[in-house]
C-alpha positions as CSV (number, residue, x, y, z in Angstrom):
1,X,24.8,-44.5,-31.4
2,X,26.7,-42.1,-29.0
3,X,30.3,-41.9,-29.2
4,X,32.4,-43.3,-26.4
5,X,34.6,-40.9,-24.6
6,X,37.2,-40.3,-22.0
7,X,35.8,-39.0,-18.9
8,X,38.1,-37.8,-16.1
9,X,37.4,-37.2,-12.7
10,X,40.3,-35.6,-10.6
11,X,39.8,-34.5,-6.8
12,X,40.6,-34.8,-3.2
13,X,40.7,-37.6,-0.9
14,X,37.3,-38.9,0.5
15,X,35.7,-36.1,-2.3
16,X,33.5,-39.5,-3.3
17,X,35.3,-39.9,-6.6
18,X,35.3,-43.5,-6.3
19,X,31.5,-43.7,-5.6
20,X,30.8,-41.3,-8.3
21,X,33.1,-42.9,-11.0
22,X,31.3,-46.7,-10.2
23,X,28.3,-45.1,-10.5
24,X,28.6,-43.5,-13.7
25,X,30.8,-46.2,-15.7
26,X,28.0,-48.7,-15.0
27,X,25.2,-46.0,-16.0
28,X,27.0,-45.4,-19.3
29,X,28.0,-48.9,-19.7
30,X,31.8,-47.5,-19.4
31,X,35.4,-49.4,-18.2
32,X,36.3,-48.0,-14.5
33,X,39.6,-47.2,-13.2
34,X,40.1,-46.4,-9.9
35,X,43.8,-44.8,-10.2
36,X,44.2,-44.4,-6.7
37,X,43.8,-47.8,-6.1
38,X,46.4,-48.7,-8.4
39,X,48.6,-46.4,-6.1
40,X,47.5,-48.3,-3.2
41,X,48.3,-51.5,-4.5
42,X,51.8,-50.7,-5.0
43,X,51.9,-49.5,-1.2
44,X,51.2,-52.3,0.1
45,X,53.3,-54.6,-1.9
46,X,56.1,-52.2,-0.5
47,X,55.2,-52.5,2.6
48,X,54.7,-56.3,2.8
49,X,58.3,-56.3,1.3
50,X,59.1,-54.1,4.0
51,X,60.6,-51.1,1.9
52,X,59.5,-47.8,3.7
53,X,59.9,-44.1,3.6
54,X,62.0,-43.7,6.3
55,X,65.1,-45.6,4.9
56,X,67.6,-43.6,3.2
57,X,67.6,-45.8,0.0
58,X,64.0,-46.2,-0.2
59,X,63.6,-44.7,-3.4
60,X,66.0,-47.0,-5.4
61,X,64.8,-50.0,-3.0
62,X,61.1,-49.1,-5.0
63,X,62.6,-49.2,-8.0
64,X,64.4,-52.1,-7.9
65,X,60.6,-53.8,-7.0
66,X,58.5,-52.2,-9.6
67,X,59.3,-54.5,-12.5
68,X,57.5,-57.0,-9.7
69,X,54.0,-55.2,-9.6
70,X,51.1,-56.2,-11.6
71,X,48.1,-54.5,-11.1
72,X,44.9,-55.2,-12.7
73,X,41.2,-54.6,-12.5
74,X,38.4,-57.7,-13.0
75,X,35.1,-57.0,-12.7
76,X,33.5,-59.4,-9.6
77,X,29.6,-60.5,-11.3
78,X,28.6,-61.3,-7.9
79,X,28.9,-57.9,-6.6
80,X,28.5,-56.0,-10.1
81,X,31.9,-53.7,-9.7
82,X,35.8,-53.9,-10.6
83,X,37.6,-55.3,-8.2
84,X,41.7,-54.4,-7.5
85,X,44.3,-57.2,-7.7
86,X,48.2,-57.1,-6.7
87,X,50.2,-59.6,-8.6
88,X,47.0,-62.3,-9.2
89,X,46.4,-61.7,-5.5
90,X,42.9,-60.0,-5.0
91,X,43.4,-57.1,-2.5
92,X,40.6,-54.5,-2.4
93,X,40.2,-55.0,1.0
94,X,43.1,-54.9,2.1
95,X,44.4,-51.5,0.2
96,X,41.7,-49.4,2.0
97,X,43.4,-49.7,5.5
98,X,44.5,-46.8,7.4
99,X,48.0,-48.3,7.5
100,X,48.5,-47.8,3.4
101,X,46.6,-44.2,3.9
102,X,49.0,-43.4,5.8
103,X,51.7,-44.1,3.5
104,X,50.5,-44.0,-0.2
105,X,50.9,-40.1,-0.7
106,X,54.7,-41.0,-0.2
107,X,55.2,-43.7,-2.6
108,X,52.9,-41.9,-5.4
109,X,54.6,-38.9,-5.1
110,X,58.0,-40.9,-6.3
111,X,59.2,-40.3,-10.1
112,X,59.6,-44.0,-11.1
113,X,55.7,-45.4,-9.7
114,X,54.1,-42.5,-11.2
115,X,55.8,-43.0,-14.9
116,X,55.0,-47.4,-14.3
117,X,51.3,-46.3,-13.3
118,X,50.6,-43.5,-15.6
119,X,51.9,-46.1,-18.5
120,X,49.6,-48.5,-17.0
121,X,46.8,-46.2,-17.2
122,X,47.2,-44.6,-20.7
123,X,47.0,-48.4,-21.8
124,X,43.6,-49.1,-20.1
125,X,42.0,-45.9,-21.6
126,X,43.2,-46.2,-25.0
127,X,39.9,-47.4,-26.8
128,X,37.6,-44.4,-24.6
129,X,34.3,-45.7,-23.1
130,X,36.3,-45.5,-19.7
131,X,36.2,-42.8,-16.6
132,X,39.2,-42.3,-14.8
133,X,40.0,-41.0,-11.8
134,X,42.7,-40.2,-9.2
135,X,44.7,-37.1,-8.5
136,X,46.4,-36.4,-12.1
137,X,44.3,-37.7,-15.1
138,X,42.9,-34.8,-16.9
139,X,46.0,-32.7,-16.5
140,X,48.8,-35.5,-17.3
141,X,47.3,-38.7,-18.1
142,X,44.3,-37.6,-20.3
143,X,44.9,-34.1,-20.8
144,X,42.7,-34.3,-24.0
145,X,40.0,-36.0,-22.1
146,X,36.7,-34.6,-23.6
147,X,35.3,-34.5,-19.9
148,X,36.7,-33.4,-17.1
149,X,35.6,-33.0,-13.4
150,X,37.5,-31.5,-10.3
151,X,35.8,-32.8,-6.8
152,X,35.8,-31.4,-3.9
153,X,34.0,-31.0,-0.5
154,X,34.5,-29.4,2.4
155,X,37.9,-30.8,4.9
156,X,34.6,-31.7,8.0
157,X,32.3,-33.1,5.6
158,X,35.2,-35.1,3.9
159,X,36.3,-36.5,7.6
160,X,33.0,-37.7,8.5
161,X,32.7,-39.8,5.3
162,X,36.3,-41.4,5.7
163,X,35.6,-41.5,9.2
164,X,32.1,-43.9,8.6
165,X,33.4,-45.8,5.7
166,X,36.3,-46.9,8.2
167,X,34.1,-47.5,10.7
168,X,31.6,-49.6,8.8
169,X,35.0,-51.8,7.7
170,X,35.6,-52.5,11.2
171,X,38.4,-50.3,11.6
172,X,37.8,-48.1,14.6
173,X,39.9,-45.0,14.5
174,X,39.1,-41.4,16.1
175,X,38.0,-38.1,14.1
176,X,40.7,-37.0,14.7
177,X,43.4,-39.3,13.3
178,X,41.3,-39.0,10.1
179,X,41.4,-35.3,9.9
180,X,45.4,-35.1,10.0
181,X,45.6,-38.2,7.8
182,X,43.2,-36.4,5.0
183,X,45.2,-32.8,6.2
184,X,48.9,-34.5,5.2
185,X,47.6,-36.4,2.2
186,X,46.2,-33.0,0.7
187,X,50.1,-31.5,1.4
188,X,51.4,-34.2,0.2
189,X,49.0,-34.6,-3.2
190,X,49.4,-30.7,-3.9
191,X,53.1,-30.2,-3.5
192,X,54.3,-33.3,-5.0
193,X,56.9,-32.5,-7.3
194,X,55.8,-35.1,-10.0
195,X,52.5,-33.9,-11.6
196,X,50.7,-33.1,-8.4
197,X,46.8,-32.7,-7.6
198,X,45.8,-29.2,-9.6
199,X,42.7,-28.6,-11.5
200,X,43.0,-28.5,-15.2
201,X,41.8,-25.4,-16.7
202,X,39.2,-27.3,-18.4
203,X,37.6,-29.1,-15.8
204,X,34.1,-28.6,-14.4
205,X,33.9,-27.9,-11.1
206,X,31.8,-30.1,-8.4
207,X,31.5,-29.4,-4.8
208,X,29.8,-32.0,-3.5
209,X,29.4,-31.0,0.3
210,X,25.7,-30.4,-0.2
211,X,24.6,-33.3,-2.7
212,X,23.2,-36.7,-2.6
213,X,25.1,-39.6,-4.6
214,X,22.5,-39.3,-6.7
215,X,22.5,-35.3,-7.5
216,X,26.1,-35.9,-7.9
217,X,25.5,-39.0,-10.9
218,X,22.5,-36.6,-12.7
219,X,24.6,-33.9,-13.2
220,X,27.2,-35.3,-15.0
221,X,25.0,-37.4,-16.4
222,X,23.7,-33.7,-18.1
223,X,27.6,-32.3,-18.6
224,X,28.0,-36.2,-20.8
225,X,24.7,-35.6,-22.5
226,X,25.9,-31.6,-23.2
227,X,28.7,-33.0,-24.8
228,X,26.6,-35.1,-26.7
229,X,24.4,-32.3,-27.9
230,X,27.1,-30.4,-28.9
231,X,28.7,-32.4,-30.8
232,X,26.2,-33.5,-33.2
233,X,25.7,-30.2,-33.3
234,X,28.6,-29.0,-34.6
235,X,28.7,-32.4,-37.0
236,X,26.0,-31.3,-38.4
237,X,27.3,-27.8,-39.5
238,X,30.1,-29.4,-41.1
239,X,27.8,-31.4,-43.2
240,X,26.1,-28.6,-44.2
241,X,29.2,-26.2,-45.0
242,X,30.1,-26.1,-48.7
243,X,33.1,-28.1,-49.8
């Protein structure tokens, strides 16, 4: 039998780490943990408590909450995926909207949620079997990860599928919006002072501009079973070497 590992995918927004994560946790009978969502989650606790960015206290107002939030993932056996919940409250509906887009760069990028969250995450990933991914995991939260992937997709072809995923959720918005809300959260993500969105130096590379969901799943599925390979590999040399 295989051994489990730590697989982390790292990328932009609306780069289809979400779909591509899902995909391959249930393929490899893995945990999932959408990070970003986690991020989300907080956001909009925050905002229903009607902390915001644009008070002059609003980072000590956050952390005066924190000790508050409990996020979780359960898996929904109707709908065969994990599912995000806010203090009990199930809420993976209500995270996606353009209203916490619009302000989660600015509460993740804050000292006190990313040390809560990263805690949070370091727990769920502690036995492997589990693919990660968000905007920091394989250079701060599993920097030993044994797999890593960086996403990324060109800014038009990114719009359009944030633009149709909104759409198909009922929440009409124009091409535009969604360009300068993907635009700011890319600032925002790569200039955060607190472990910002940068590619680890052992991370694979996958632009997937050009490629199906399913080109996308096969080759990782190939970098997992590489990794495989080559481990065995190199078990079986040591078994070989004298003593």
């Amino acid at each position: 039998m295989a051994e489990n590992i730590t697989i982390a995918i790292d990328g932009f927004s609306s780069c289809g780490k979400s779909t591509l994560a899902r995909a391959l946790a249930a393929k490899l009978g893995y945990s999932y943990v959408d990070t970003g969502a986690m991020y989300r989650a907080v956001t909009l606790y925050l905002m229903r408590a009607g902390v915001l960015p644009t008070e002059n206290d609003f980072e000590a107002r956050v952390e005066s909450h924190l000790p508050g939030i409990r996020v979780e993932f359960r898996y929904n056996n109707e709908k065969k995926t994990s599912e995000t919940f806010l203090n009990e409250e199930p809420v993976e509906k209500e995270i996606r909207s353009m209203a916490v887009s619009e302000l989660v760069s600015k509460v993740s990028l804050l000292k006190s949620v990313r040390q809560k969250m990263v805690a949070l995450q370091k727990n769920m990933g502690q036995r492997k079997g589990v693919v990660m991914e968000g905007r920091d995991i394989g250079t701060n939260v599993f920097p030993d990860a044994e797999l890593k992937i960086f996403m990324l997709a060109d800014p038009e072809v990114r719009m359009q599928r944030r633009f149709d995923e909104l759409h198909a959720k009922g929440i009409h918005i124009s091409e535009e919006e969604v360009r300068k809300n993907l635009a700011s959260r890319d600032y925002e993500d790569t200039h955060r002072k607190e472990n910002p969105l940068i590619k680890a130096e052992d991370a694979i590379v996958l632009d997937n501009s050009e490629l199906s969901r399913q080109e996308q799943l096969e080759f990782v599925i190939r970098l997992v079973h590489d990794h495989r390979l080559l481990n065995t590999e190199e078990e079986e040399k040591q078994q070989k070497s004298p003593r």
